[in-house]
KOLSEDO-110500 format. One record per residue: x, y, z of N, C-alpha, C in turn. Coordinates in nm, 2 decimals. Example, Ala and Ser with C-alpha at 12.3 -4.5 7.8 and 13.67 -1.06 7.14 Angstrom:
% KOLSEDO-110500
<<1.32; -0.57; 0.78>; <1.23; -0.45; 0.78>; <1.32; -0.33; 0.78>>
<<1.28; -0.22; 0.71>; <1.37; -0.11; 0.71>; <1.29; 0.00; 0.79>>
//
This chain:
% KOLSEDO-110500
<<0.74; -0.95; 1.58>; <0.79; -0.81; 1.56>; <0.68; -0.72; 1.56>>
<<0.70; -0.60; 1.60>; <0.65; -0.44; 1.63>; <0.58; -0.38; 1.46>>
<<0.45; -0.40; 1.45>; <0.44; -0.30; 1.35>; <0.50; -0.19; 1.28>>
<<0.53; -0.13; 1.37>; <0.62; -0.01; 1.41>; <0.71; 0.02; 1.38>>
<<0.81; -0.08; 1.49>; <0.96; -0.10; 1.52>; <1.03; -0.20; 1.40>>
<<1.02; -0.34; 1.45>; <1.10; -0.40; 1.40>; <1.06; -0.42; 1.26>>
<<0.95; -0.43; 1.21>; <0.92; -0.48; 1.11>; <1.02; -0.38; 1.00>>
<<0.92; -0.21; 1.04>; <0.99; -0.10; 0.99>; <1.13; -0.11; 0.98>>
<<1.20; -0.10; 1.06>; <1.34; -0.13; 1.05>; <1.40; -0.21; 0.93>>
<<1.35; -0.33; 0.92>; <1.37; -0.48; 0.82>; <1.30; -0.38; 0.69>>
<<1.21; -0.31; 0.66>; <1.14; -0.26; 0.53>; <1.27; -0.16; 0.49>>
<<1.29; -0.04; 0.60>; <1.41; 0.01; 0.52>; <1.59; -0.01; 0.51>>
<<1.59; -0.10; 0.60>; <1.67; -0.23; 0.53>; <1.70; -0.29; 0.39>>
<<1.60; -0.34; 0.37>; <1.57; -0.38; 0.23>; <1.54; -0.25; 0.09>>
<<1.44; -0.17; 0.16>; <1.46; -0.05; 0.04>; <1.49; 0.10; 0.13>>
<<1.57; 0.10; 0.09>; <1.62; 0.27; 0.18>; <1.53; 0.36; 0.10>>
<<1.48; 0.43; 0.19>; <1.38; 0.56; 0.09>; <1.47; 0.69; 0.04>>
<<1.43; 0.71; -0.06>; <1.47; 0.88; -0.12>; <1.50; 0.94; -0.05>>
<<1.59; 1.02; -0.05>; <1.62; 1.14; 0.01>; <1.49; 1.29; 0.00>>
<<1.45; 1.30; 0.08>; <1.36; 1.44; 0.04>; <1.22; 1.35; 0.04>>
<<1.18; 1.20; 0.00>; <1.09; 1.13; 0.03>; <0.98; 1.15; 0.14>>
<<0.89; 1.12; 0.13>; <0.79; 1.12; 0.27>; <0.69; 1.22; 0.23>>
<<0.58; 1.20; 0.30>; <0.45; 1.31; 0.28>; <0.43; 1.36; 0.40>>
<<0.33; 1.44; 0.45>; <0.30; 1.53; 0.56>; <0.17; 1.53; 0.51>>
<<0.08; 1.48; 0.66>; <-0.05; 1.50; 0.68>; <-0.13; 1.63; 0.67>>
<<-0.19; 1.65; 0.58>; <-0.31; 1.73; 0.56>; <-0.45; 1.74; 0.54>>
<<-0.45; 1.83; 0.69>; <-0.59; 1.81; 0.71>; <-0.70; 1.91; 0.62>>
<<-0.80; 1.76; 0.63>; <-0.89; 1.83; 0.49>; <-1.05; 1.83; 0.50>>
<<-1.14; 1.91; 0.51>; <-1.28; 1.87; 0.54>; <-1.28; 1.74; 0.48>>
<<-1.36; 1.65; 0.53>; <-1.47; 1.54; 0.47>; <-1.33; 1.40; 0.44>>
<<-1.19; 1.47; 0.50>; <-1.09; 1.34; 0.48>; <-1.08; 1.32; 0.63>>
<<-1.07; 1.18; 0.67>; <-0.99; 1.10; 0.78>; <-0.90; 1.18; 0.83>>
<<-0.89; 1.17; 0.99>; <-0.76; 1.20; 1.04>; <-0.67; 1.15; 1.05>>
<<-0.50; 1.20; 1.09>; <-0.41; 1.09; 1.11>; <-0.45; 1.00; 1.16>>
<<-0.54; 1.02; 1.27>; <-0.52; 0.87; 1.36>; <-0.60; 0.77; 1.33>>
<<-0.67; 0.82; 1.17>; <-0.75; 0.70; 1.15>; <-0.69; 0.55; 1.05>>
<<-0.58; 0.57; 1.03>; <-0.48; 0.52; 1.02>; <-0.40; 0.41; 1.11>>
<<-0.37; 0.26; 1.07>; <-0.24; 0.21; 1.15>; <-0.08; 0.29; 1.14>>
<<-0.10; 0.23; 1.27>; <0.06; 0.34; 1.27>; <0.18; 0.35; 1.19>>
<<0.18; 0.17; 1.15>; <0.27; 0.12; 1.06>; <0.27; 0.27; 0.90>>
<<0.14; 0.26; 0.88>; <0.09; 0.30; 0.74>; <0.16; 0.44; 0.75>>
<<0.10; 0.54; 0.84>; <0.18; 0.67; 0.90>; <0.33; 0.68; 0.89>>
<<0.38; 0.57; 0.99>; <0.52; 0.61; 0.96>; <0.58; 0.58; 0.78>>
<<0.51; 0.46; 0.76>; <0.55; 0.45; 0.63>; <0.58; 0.54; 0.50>>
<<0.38; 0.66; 0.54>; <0.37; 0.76; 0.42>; <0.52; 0.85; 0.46>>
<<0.52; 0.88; 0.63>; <0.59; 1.01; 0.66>; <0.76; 0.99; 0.62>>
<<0.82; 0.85; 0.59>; <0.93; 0.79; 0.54>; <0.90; 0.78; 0.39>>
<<0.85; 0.73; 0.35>; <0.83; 0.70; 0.18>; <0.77; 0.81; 0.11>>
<<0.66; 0.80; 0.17>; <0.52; 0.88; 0.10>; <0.47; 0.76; -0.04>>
<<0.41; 0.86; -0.14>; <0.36; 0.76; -0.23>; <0.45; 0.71; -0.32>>
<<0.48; 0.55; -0.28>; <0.56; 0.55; -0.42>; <0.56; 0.44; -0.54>>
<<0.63; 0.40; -0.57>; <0.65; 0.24; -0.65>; <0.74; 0.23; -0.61>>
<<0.73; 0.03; -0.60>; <0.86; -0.05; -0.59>; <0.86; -0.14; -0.66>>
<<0.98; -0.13; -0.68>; <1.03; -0.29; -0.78>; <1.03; -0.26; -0.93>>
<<1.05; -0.14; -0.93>; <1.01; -0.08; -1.09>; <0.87; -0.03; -1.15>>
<<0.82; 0.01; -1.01>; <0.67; 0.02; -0.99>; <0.58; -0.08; -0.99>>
<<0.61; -0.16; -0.97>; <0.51; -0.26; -1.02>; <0.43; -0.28; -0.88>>
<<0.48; -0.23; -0.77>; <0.39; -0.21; -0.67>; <0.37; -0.05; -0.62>>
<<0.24; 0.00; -0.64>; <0.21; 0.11; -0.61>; <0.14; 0.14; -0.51>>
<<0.20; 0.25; -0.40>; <0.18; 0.28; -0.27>; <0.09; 0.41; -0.27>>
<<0.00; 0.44; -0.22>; <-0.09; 0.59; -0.24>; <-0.17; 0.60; -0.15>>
<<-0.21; 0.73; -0.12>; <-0.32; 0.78; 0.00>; <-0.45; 0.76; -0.04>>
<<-0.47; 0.68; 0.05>; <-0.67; 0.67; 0.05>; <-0.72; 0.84; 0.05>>
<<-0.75; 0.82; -0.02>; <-0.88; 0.97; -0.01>; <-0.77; 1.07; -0.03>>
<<-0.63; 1.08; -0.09>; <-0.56; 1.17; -0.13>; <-0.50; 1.25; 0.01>>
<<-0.51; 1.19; 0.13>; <-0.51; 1.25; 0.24>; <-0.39; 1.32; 0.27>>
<<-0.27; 1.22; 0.22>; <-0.16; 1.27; 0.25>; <-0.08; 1.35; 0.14>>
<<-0.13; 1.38; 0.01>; <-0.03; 1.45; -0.04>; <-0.16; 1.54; -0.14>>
<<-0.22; 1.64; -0.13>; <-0.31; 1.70; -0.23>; <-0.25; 1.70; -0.33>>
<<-0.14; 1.69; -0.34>; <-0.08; 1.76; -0.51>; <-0.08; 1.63; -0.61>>
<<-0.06; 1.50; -0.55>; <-0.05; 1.39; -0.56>; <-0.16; 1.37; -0.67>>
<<-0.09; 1.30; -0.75>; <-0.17; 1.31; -0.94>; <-0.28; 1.22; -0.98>>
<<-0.40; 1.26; -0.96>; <-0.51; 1.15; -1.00>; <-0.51; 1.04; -1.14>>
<<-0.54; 0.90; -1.02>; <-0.54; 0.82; -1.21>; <-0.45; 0.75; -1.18>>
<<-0.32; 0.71; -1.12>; <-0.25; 0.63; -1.05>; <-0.33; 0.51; -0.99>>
<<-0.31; 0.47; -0.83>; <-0.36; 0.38; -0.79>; <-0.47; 0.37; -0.78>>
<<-0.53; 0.49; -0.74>; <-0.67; 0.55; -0.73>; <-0.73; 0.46; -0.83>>
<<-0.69; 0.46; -0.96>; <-0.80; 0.37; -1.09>; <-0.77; 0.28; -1.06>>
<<-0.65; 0.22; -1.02>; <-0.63; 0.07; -0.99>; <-0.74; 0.04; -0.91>>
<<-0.82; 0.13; -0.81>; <-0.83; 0.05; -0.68>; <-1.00; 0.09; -0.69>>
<<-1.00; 0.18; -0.83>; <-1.19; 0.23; -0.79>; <-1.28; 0.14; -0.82>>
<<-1.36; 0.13; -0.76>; <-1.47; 0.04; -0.75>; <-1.42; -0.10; -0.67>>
<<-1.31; -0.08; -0.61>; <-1.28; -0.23; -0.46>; <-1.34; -0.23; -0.40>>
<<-1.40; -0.13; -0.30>; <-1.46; -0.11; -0.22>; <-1.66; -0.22; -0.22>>
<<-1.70; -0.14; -0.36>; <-1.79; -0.20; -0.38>; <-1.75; -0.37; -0.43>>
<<-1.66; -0.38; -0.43>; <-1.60; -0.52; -0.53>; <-1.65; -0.61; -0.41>>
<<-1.56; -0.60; -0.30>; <-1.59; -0.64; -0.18>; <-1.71; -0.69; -0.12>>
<<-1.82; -0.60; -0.14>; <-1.95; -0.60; -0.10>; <-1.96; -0.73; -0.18>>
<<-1.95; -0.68; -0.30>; <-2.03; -0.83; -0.39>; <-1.95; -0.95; -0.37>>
<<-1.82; -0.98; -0.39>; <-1.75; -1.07; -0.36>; <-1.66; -1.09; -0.25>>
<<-1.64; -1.04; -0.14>; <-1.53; -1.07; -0.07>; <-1.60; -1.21; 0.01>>
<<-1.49; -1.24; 0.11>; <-1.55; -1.37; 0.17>; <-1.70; -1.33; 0.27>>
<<-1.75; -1.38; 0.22>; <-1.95; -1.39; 0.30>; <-1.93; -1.38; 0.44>>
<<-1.82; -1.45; 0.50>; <-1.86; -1.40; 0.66>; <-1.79; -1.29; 0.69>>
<<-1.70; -1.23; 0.64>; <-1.61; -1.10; 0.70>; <-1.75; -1.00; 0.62>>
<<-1.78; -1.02; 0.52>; <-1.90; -0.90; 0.45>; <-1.95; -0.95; 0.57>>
<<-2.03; -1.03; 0.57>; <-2.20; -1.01; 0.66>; <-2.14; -0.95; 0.81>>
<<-2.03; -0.99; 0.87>; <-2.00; -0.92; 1.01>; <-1.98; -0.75; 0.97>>
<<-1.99; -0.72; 0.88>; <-1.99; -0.51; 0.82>; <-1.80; -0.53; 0.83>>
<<-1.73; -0.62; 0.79>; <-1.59; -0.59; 0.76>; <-1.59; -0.51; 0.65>>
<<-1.53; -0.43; 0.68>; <-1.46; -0.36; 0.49>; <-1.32; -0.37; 0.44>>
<<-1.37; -0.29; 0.34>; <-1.21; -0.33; 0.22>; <-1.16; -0.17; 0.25>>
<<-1.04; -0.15; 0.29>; <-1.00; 0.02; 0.19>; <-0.87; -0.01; 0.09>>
<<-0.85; 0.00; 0.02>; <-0.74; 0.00; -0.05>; <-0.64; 0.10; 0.03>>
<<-0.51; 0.07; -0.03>; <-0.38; 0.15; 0.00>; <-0.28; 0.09; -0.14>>
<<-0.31; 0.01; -0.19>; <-0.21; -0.02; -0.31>; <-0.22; -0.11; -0.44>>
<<-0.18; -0.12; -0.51>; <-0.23; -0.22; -0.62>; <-0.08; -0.24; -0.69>>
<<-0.09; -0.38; -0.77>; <0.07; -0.43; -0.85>; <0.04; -0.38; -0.98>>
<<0.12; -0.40; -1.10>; <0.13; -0.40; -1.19>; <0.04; -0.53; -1.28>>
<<0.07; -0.64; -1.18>; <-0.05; -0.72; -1.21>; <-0.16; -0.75; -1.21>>
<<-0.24; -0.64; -1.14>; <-0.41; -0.64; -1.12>; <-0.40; -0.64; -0.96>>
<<-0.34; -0.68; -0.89>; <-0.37; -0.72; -0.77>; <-0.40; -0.58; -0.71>>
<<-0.50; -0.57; -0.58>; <-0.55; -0.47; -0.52>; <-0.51; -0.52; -0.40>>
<<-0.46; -0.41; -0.30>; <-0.41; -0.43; -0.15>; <-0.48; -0.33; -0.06>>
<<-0.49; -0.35; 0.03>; <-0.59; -0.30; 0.14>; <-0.57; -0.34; 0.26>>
<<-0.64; -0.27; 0.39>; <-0.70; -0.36; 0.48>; <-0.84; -0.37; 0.54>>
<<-0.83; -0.51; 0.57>; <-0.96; -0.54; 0.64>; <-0.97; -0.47; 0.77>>
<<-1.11; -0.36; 0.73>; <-1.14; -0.28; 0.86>; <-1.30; -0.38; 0.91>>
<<-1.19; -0.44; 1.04>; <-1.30; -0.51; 1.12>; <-1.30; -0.50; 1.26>>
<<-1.26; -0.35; 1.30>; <-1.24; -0.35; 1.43>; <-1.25; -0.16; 1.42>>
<<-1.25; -0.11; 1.53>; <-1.22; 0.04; 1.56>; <-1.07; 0.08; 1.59>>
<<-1.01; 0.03; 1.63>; <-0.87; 0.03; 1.60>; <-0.77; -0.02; 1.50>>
<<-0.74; 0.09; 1.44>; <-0.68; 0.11; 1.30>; <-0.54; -0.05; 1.31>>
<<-0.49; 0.00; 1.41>; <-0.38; -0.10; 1.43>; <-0.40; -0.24; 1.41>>
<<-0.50; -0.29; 1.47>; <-0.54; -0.40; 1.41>; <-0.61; -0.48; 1.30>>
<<-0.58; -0.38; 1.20>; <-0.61; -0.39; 1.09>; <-0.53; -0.48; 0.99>>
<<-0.65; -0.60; 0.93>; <-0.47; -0.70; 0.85>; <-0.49; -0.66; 0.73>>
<<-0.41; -0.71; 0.64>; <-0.40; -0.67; 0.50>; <-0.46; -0.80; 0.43>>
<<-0.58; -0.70; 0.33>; <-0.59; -0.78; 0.25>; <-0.56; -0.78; 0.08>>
<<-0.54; -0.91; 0.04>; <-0.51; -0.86; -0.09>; <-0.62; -0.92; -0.22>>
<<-0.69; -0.88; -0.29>; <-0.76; -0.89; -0.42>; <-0.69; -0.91; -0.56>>
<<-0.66; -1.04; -0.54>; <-0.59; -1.10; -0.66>; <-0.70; -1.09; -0.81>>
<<-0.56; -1.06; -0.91>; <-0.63; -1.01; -1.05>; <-0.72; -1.12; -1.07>>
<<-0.69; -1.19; -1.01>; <-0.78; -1.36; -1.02>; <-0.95; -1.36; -0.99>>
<<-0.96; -1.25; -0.88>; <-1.08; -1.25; -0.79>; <-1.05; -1.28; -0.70>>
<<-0.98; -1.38; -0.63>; <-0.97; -1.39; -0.54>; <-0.93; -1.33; -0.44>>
<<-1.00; -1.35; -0.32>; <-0.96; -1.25; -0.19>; <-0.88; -1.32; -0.08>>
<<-0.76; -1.24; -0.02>; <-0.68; -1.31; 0.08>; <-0.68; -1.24; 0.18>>
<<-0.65; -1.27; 0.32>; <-0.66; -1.18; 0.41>; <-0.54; -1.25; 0.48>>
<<-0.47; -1.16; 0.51>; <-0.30; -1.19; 0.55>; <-0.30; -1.16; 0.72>>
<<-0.28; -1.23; 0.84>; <-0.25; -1.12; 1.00>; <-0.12; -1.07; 0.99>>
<<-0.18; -0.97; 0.91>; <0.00; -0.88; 0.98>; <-0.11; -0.73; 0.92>>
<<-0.03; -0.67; 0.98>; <-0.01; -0.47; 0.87>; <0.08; -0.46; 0.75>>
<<0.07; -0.37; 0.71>; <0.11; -0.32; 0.58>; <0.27; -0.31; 0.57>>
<<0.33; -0.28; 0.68>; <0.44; -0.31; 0.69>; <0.54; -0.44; 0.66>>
<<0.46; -0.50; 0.74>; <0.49; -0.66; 0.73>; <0.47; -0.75; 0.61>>
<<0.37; -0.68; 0.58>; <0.35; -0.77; 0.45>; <0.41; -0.71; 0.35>>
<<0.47; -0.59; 0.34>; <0.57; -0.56; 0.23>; <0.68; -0.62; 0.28>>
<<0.74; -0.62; 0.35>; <0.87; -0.71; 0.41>; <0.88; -0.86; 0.35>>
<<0.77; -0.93; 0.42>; <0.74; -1.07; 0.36>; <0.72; -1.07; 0.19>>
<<0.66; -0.98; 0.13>; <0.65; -1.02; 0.01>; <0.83; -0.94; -0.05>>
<<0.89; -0.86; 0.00>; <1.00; -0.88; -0.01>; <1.13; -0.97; 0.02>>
<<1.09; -1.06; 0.11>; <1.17; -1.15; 0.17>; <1.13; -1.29; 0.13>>
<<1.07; -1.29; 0.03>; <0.95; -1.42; -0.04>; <1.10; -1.51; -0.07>>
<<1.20; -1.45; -0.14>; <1.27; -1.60; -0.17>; <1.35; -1.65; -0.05>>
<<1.38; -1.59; 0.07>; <1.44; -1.62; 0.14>; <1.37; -1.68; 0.28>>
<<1.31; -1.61; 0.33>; <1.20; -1.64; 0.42>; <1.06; -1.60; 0.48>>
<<0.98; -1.68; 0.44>; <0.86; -1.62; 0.43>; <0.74; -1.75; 0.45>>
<<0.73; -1.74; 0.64>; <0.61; -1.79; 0.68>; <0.49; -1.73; 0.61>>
<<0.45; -1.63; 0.54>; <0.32; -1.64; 0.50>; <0.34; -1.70; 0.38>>
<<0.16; -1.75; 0.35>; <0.15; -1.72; 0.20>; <0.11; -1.66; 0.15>>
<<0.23; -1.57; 0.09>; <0.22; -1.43; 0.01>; <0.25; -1.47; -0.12>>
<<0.23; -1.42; -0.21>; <0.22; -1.44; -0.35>; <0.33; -1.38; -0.41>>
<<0.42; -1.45; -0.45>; <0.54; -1.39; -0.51>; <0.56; -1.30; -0.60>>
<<0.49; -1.21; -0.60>; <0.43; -1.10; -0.66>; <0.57; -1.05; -0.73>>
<<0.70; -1.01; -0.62>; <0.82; -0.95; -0.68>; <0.97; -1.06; -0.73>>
<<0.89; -1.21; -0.73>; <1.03; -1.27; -0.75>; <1.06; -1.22; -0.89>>
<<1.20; -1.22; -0.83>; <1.35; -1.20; -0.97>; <1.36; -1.07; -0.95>>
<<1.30; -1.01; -0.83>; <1.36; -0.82; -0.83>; <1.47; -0.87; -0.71>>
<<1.61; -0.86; -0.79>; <1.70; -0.87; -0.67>; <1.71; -0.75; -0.55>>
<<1.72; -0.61; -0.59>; <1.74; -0.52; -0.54>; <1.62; -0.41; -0.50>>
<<1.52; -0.44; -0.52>; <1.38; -0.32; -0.51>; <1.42; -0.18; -0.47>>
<<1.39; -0.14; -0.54>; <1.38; 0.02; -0.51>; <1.24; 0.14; -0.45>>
<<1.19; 0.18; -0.34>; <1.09; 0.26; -0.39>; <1.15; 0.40; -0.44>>
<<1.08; 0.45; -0.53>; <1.06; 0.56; -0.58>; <0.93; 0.63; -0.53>>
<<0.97; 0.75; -0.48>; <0.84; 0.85; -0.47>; <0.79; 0.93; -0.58>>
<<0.69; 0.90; -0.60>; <0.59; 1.01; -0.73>; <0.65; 1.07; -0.74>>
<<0.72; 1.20; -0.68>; <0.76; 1.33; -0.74>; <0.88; 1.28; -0.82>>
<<0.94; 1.22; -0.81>; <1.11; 1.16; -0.87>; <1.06; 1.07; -1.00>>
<<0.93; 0.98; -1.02>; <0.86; 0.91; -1.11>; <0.81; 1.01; -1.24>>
<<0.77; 1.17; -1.19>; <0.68; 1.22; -1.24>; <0.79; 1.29; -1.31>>
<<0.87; 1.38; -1.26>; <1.00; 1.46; -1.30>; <1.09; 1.36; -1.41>>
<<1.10; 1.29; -1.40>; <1.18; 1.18; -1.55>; <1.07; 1.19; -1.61>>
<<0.92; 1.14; -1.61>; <0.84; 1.14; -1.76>; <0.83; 1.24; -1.79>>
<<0.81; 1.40; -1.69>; <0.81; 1.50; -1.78>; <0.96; 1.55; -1.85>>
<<1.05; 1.47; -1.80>; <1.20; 1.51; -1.89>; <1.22; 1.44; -1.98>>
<<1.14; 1.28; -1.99>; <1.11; 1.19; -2.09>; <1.07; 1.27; -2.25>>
<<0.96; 1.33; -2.21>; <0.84; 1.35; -2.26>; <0.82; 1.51; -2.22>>
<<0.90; 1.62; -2.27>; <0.88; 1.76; -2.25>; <0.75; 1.79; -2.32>>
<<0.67; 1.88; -2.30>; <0.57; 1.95; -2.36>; <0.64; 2.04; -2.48>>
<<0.48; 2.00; -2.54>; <0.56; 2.09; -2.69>; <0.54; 2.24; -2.67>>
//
């Protein structure tokens, strides 16, 4: 399957996005452009944007804030600060010593940090890696796409080994930040 196409297809399949959902790229001195991005990841933000699934326990967000400025610090961002450098010290010794890197794009409820391995100039070929609360580093071949799929398709079918991160969520939901944020402030009004 198509990064793109089919995979996408099968992702909103499984979780239909928000209505009003999605982000729009904004361009910003000293941030990445769209196209420094897999494509998978793009269509993803411009359908979902940032959100949680599964009751949040998986959280989706812009590297470097790119795609949504308004988008609330302290979220995945803390989940994911200092991976980069994590990587250096511990990821596996031959993707470090070839100058592979780590970027984050998401983290679980469990510790786990998700990313991909940038080991090429084209974004597209970029696989997903994941940083288990364990330490341990995985590097999955597929994109971002796919590997949300498979870790949603975990009880049913699923050539990788993905980490059953969401078994017992029969139905997943994503939720976009703004819809997340709007309930705790209705939760929780200001005095």
């Amino acid at each position: 399957m198509d990064a793109t196409g089919d995979w996408f297809g099968v992702l909103t399949s499984l979780i239909p996005p928000e209505p009003g959902s999605g982000e729009t790229f904004v361009p910003r001195a000293g941030v990445a452009g769209e196209d420094a991005y897999p494509q998978d990841y793009v269509a993803f933000m411009r359908v979902y944007g940032c959100v949680g699934i599964a009751e949040e326990w998986l959280g989706i967000s812009p590297p470097e804030g790119a795609w949504s400025p308004e988008f609330p610090p302290g979220t995945v961002e803390t989940a994911t600060a200092g991976m980069c450098e994590a990587w250096e010290r511990t990821g596996p010794s031959d993707l470090v010593a070839r100058g592979c890197a780590f970027w984050p794009w998401g983290a679980t409820g469990g510790g786990d940090t998700l990313g991909w391995l940038v080991d090429d100039t084209n974004p597209n070929s970029w696989r997903t890696v994941v940083h288990e609360e364990s330490g341990e580093w995985r590097v999955y071949d597929c994109g971002m796409v796919e590997f949300l799929c498979r870790l949603l398709l975990v009880d049913r079918e699923n050539p990788l080994d993905v980490p059953p991160i969401l078994k017992g969520v029969s139905r997943p939901k994503a939720r976009h930040w703004r819809t997340l944020l709007a309930e705790a402030l209705a939760d929780h009004p200001a005095p």
